[in-house]
Structure formats: structure tokens, C-alpha cells
N, C-alpha and C positions, 0 to 999 in steps of 0.2 A: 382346525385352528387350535395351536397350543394355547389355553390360557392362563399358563408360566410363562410364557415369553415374557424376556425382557425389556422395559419400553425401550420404546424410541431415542438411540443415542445421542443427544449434544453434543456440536459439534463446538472443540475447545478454539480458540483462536493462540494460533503461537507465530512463529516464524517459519514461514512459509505456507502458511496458510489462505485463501485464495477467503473473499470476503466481500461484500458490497457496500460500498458510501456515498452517497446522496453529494456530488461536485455542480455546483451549479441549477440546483433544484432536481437534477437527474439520476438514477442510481448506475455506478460503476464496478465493475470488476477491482479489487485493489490484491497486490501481492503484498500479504505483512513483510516489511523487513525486519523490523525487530518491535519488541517491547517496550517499556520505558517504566520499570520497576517503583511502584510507589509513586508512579504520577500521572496513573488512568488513562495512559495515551498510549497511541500505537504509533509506529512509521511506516506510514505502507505506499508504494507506486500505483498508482490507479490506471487504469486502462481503458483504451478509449475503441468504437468499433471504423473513427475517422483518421484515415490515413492523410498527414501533412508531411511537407518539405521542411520536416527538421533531421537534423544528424544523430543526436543521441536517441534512439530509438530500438525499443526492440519487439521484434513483428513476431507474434503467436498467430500461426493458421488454426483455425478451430480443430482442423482436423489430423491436425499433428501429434503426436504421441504427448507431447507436453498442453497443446490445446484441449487433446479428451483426458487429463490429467487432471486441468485446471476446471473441468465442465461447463469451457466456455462455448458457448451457441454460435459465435462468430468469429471471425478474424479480429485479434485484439492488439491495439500498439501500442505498448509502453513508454512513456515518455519522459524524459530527466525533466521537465518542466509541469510533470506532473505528479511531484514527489508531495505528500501530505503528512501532517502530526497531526492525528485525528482523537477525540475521548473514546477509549473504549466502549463506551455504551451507543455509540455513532453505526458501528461496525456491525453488520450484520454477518456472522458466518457462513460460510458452505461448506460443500464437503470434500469442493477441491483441495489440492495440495499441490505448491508448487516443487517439479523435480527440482533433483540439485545442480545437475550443469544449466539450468534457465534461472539457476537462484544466483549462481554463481555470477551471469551475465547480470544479475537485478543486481547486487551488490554492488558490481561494478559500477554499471549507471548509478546509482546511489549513491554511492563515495565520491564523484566529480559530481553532481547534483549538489550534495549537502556543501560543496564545496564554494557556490555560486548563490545556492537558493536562499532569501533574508525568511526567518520566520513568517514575516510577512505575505514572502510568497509562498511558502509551506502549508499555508491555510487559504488560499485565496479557493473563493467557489464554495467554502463550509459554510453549512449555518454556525451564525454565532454562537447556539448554544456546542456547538461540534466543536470548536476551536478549543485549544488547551486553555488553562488560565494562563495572565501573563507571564509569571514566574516561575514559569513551563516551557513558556514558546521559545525564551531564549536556550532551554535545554534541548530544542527542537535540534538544533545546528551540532550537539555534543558526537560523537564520532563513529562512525564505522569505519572509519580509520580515512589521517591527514586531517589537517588544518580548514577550520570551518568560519563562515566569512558569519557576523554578528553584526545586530542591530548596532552597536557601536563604531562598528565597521572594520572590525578584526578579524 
């Protein structure tokens, strides 16, 4: 054993990065979508290993180039209704990475998601201390492009 080795890398959280958050007291698979600079919060899609009868979804086989990608254990499904604004310190990293044509598909669902989702339901499932402060969450709905529906109802 080398005793220069270098330690143990940290693994950074950006965009596209594969990551786990506690939805409903349970811990999840999330793809970051993006950041949110100067407000400790991330955007990320969570992923679920139960398959439902919803339409915007998208199905990772664990054993798919993009599932041994992400290092997920199981078949995982994506959900636009399970789009989150989470505090960074919520976020557990890993050392998945999502590709770019399954990032390309998250973005998509994303952009018709933030287009529908109230802040409100952007956090549903987080612990309170998870959730952004107030005068954040309505930043929650801010763009990855088109027009986003807000607690005032715009």
C-alpha cells in the first residue's frame, strides 16, 4: 500500500449528478437538474423503484448503460411529479453521473413539470428543515426555460 496516496475523493454535486434525499421519510435516487447560486438549494428529479400509471415518466433499467451510469441497484422511474427544491445540505452525493441524452430527456420532463408544479408541490415529502426558506421556494418555479405557474398563480 502506497502511503502517498491520495485520500478519498468527494464527490462534488453539480448538474447531473446522481444523489440521495430522504421524500417521505425514505431515501431516493435524485438527478440534480441544476443549482440555484446563492440560495443553497438544488433542483433535482427524484426517482422512485415503484412503477405507476402516470404519462410523464422516464424508466431507467438498472442495467442499462445509463442505470450502471447512475449506480442505481434497481429499475428506477422518473417522475414530473416528483420534481424537488431541496437545501443543499439535504443532498447526499454519489458517484453516479447522469449521461447526457437521459439528462437531455430529465430536462425535458422538467421544463413541463416546473411548468405545472406550485412550490408547494416542489417540496412535498421533504423534511421541513429540507425545504428552501420562503423567499426561495418561490425562486423554485424560476426557469429552465418557459413560463412557470407561481404561488400567485402566474
Amino acid at each position: 500500500m502506497n502511503r502517498y496516496s491520495p485520500p478519498p475523493r468527494k464527490h462534488q454535486i453539480a448538474a447531473r449528478s446522481l444523489v440521495w434525499v430522504d421524500v417521505g421519510g425514505a431515501p431516493h435516487p435524485a438527478i440534480v437538474v441544476r443549482l440555484e447560486p446563492g440560495e443553497d438549494r438544488a433542483v433535482v428529479l427524484c426517482g422512485t423503484g415503484t412503477r405507476r400509471a402516470e404519462y410523464a415518466v422516464i424508466e431507467v433499467p438498472s442495467r442499462s448503460a445509463a442505470g450502471k451510469a447512475l449506480a442505481l441497484t434497481k429499475d428506477t422511474f422518473f417522475y414530473a411529479t416528483q420534481l424537488r427544491s431541496v437545501r443543499l445540505g439535504h443532498l447526499r452525493a454519489s458517484s453516479g453521473r447522469c449521461p447526457p441524452d437521459l439528462f437531455l430527456q430529465v430536462r425535458l420532463l422538467v421544463e413541463g413539470a416546473l411548468s405545472i408544479l406550485t412550490p408547494a408541490e416542489q417540496s412535498k415529502g421533504l423534511a421541513e428543515d429540507a425545504i428552501p426558506r420562503a423567499a426561495q421556494t418561490g425562486a423554485a418555479s424560476s426557469a429552465v426555460g418557459g413560463s412557470q405557474k407561481t404561488e400567485e398563480g402566474g
